[in-house]
C-alpha positions as CSV (number, residue, x, y, z in Angstrom):
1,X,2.8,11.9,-3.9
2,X,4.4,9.1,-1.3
3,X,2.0,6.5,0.0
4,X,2.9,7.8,3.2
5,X,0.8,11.0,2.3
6,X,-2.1,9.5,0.7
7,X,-5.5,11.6,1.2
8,X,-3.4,14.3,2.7
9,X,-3.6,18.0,1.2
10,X,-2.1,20.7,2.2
11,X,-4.3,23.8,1.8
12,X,-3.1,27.6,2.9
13,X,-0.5,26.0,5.1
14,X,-2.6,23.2,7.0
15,X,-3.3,20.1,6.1
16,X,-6.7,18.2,5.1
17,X,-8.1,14.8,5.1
18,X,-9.3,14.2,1.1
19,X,-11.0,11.5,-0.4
20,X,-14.0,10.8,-2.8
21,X,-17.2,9.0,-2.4
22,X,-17.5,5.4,-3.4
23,X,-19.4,5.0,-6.7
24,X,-21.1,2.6,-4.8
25,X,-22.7,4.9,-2.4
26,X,-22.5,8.3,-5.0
27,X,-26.1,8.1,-5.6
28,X,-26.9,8.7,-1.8
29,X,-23.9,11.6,-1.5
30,X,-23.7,13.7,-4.4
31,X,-20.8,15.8,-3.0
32,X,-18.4,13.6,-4.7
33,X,-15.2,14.6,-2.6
34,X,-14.8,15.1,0.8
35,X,-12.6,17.4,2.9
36,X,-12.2,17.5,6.8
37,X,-9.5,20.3,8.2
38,X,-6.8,18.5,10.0
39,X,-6.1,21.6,11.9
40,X,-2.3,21.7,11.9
41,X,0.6,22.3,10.0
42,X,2.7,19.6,11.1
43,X,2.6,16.7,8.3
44,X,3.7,14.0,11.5
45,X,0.6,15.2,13.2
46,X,-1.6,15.0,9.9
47,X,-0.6,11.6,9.5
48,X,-2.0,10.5,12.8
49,X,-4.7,12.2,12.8
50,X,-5.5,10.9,9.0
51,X,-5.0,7.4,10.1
52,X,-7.0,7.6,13.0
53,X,-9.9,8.8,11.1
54,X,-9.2,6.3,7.6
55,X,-9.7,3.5,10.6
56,X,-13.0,4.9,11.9
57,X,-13.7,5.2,7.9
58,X,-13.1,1.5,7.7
59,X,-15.9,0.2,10.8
């Protein structure tokens, strides 16, 4: 996987936004890995919509 691609996977031909919970937090969400649909199939578009929400991520 590039770095450009990280947390993106590309599921039944559109893309989603992957990533686990922090050990740090696991113990108040047990769901361990997290998915939001990107809605598209265009990898350019998932990027920027994956980077906009890994920024609100990082507030």
């Amino acid at each position: 996987m590039r770095e450009a691609d990280k947390y993106l996977e590309l599921f039944r031909g559109r893309w989603r936004y992957v990533w686990r919970v922090p050990k740090a937090v696991s113990n108040l969400d047990t769901r361990g890995k997290l998915q939001i649909a990107l809605v598209t199939s265009s990898l350019d578009v998932a990027r920027i919509r994956r980077d906009a929400m890994e920024d609100a991520d990082t507030l």
